[in-house]
C-alpha positions in Angstrom: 0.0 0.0 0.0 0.9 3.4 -1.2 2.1 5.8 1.5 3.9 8.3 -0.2 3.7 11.8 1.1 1.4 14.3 0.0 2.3 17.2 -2.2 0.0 20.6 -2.5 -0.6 19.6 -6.4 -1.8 16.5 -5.3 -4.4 17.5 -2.9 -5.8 20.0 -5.0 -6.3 17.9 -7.5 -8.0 15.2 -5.1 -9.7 18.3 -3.8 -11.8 19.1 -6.8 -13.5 15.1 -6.5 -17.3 15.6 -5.9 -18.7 13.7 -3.1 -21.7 11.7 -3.0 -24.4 13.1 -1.1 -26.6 10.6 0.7 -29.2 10.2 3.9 -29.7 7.3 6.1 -32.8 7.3 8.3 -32.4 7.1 12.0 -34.2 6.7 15.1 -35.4 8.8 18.6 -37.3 7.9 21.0 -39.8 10.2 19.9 -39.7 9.3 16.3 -37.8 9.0 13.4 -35.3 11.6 11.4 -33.0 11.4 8.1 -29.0 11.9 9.0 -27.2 13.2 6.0 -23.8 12.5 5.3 -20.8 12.5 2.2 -19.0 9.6 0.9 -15.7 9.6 -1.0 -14.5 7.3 -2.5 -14.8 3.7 -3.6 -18.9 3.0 -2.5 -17.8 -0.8 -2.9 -14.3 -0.7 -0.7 -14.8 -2.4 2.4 -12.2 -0.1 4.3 -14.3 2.6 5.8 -13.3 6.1 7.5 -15.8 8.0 9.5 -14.9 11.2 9.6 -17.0 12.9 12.5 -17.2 17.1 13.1 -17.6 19.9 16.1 -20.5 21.4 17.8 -22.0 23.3 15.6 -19.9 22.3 12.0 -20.8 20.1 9.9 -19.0 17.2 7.5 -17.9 19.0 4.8 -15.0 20.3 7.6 -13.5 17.1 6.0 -13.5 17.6 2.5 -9.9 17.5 2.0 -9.3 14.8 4.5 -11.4 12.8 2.8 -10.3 13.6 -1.1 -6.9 12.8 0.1 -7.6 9.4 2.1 -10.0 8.4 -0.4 -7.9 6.2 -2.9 -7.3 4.2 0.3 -11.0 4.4 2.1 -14.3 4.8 1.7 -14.7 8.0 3.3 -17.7 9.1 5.1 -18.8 12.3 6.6 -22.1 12.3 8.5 -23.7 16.3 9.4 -25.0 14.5 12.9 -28.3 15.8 13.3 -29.4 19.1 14.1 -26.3 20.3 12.0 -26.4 20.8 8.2 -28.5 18.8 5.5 -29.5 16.5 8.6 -33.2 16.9 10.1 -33.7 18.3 13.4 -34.9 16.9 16.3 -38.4 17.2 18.0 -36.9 16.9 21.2 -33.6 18.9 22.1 -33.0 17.0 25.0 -32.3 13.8 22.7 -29.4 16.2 21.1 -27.1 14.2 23.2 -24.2 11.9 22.7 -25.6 9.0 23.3 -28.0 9.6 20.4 -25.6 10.4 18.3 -24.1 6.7 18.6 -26.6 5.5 18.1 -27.4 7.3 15.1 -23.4 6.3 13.4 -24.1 3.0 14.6 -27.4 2.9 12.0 -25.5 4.5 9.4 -22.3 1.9 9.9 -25.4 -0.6 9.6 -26.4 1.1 6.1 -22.5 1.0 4.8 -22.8 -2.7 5.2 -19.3 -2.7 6.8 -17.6 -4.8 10.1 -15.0 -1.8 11.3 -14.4 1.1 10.6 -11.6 3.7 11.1 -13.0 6.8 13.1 -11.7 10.3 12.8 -13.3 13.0 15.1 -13.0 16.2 15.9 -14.1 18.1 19.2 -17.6 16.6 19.4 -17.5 13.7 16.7 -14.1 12.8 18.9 -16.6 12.1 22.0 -18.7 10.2 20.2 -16.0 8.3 18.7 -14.4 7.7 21.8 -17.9 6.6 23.6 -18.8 3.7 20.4 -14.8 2.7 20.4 -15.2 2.1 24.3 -18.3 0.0 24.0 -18.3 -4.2 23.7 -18.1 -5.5 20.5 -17.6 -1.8 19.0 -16.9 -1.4 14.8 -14.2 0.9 15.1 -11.1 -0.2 14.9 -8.6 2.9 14.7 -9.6 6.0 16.6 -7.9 9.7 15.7 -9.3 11.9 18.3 -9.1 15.7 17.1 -8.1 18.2 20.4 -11.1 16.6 22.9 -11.1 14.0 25.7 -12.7 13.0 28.9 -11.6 16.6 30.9 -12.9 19.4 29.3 -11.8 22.4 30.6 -14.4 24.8 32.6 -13.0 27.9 30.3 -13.7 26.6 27.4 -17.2 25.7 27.9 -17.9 29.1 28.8 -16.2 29.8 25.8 -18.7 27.5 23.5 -21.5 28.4 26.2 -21.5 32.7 25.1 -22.5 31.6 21.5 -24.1 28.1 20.8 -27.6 28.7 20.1 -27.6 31.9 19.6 -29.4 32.8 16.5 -28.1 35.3 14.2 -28.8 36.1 10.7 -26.2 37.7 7.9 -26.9 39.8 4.6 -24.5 37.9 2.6 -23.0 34.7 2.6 -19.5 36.5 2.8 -20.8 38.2 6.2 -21.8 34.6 7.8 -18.6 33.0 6.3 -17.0 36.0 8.3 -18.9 35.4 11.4 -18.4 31.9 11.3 -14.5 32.1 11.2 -14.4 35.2 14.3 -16.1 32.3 16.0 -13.7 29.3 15.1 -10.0 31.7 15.2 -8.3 29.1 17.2 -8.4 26.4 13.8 -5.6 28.1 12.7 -4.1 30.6 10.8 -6.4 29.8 7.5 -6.5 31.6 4.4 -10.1 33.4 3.1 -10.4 31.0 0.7 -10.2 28.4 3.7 -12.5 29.6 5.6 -15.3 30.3 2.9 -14.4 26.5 1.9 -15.6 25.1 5.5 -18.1 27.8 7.0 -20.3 28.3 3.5 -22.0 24.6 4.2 -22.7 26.1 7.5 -25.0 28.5 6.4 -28.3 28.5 4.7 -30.3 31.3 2.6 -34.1 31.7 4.0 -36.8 33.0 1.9 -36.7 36.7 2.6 -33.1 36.9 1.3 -31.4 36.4 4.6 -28.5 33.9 5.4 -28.4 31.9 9.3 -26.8 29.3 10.4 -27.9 25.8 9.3 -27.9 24.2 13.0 -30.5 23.9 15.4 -30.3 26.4 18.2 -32.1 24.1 20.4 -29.1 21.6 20.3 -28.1 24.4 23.5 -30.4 23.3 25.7 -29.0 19.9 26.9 -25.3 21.6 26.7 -26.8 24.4 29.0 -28.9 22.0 31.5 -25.5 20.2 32.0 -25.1 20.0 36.5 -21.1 20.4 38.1 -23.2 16.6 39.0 -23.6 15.7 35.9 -20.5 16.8 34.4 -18.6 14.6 36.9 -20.2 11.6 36.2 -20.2 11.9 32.5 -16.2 12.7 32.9 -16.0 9.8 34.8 -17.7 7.2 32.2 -15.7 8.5 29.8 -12.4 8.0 31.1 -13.9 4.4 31.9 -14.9 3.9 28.0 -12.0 5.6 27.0 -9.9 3.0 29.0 -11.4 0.2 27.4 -10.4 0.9 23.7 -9.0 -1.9 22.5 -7.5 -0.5 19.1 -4.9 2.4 18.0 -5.5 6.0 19.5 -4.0 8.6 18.9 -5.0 12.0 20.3 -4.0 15.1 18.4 -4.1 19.1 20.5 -3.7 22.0 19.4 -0.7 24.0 21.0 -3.1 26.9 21.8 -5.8 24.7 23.0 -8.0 26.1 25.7 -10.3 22.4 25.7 -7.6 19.8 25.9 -5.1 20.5 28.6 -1.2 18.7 27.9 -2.1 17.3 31.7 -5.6 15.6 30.1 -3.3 14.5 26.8 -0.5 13.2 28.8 -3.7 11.4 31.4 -5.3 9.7 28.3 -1.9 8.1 27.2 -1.0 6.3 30.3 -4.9 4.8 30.9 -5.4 4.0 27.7 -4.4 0.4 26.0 -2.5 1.7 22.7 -2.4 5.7 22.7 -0.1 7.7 21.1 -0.2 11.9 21.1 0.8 14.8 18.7 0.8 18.7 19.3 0.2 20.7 16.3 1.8 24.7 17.0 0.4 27.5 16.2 -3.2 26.5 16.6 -6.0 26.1 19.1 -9.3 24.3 19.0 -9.5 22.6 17.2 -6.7 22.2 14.6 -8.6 22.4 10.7 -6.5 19.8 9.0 -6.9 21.6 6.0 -3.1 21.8 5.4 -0.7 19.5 4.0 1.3 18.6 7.0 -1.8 18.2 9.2 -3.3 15.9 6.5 -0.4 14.3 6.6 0.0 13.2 10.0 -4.0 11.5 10.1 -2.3 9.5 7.0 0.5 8.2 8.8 -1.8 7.1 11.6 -4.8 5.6 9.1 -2.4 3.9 6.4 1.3 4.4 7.2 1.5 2.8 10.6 2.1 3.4 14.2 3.7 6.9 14.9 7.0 6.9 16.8 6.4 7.5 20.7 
């Protein structure tokens, strides 16, 4: 298998491959709802990467991953729901984690696949590290972008001062704009960058006006969330987090103000087969929209173990 490094050229070229869009149909307790998602790739290769994103982002954050990891995967890239071309919820307590597993584990169920390889970021990197943790679980390598069990208290505040809050732009250029003062920490990223991964967050409503795609309500459980509850969920994390069988590896950004070096360092000695890397010059959560970055999930998906 090919592992030879990847050169700008290259990934622009891969970078102009259309995607697939699809929907898989999911179930709440209180009803059903359509999860949409991407796929790169081979639709017949049995070598699967899930490629899972933040908060309030949706899947196309992974376009470039997945153009450049797609002549060795299947890639997909679910918008979990409440976030882009995905329905929303009836109930916004069910926008939860534990719903969200559930959900990948219906779509792993539609790709007709055994394992998979899991790469998530910030939010899709809990719910990757909650389904890896489980008995039995499908997923066999896990890349976990800047999250884990601790989060710290600052940076919830942080994400607490604008999730939900609804806000509406006169041109798609003004939402892009908003959308990367929000998200500063991914890195120093060009304009062209940031139009590339905040334009599928943003929708155009009837009178003319351009909002965000999400749904505000997914708030209200992140808000309703007790020091109590907090604790224990931290808890059964590190616990899942623990049992992981397969490869880890956890990446941070330098500037992170959500994963801590103390949490990083924590995760490596109780987990089974974790390895770290710190990306500089970047915060939460690093973009992976660059060569080198895109580089170093290859080396962990196809080119082997990194060095300790």
């Amino acid at each position: 298998m090919s592992t030879t490094p990847l050169s700008a050229a290259s990934l622009d070229s891969k970078a102009r491959a259309a995607p697939a869009q699809r929907y898989v149909q999911c179930a709440s307790p209180t009803g059903l709802h359509r999860m949409a998602y991407t796929e790169w790739g081979d639709p017949g290769n049995p070598r699967v990467l899930v490629c899972v994103h933040g908060l309030t982002r949706t899947g196309r954050d992974f376009d470039r991953v997945a153009a450049a990891l797609s002549d060795t995967y299947r890639v997909v890239c679910p918008d979990v729901v409440g976030r882009g071309l995905s329905d929303w919820l009836s109930d916004p307590n069910r926008y939860v984690v534990a719903q969200y597993v559930a959900d990948m584990v219906t779509l792993i169920a539609r790709l007709n696949v055994e394992t998979v390889d899991w790469f998530g970021t910030s939010m899709g990197g809990l719910i990757g590290m909650t389904l890896a943790g489980l008995p039995g679980s499908p997923v066999r390598k896990l890349l976990v972008n800047d999250i884990g069990p601790h989060i710290e208290p600052d940076a919830l505040v942080r994400i607490g001062g604008y999730v939900g809050k609804r806000a509406e732009f006169a041109t798609v250029q003004e939402g892009v704009a908003h959308a990367a003062a929000l998200a500063t920490s991914f890195g120093p990223l060009t304009e062209e960058e940031w139009t590339e991964i905040n334009a599928p967050l943003l929708r155009q409503r009837e009178d003319g006006a351009w909002e965000f795609r999400y749904d505000p309500a997914i708030a209200v459980p992140f808000n309703a969330v007790t020091p109590d509850a907090a604790a224990a969920g931290e808890a059964a994390l590190w616990q899942l987090f623990a049992a992981i069988e397969g490869p880890v590896l956890v990446v941070r950004g330098e500037r992170s103000d959500l994963l801590s070096r103390e949490t990083v360092s924590l995760m490596v000695q109780r987990g089974r087969s974790v390895k770290s890397a710190e990306i500089a010059g970047v915060g939460h959560a690093p973009a992976f929209l660059n060569v080198e970055q895109i580089a170093l999930a290859r080396q962990f998906f196809v080119g082997g173990a990194l060095a300790s």
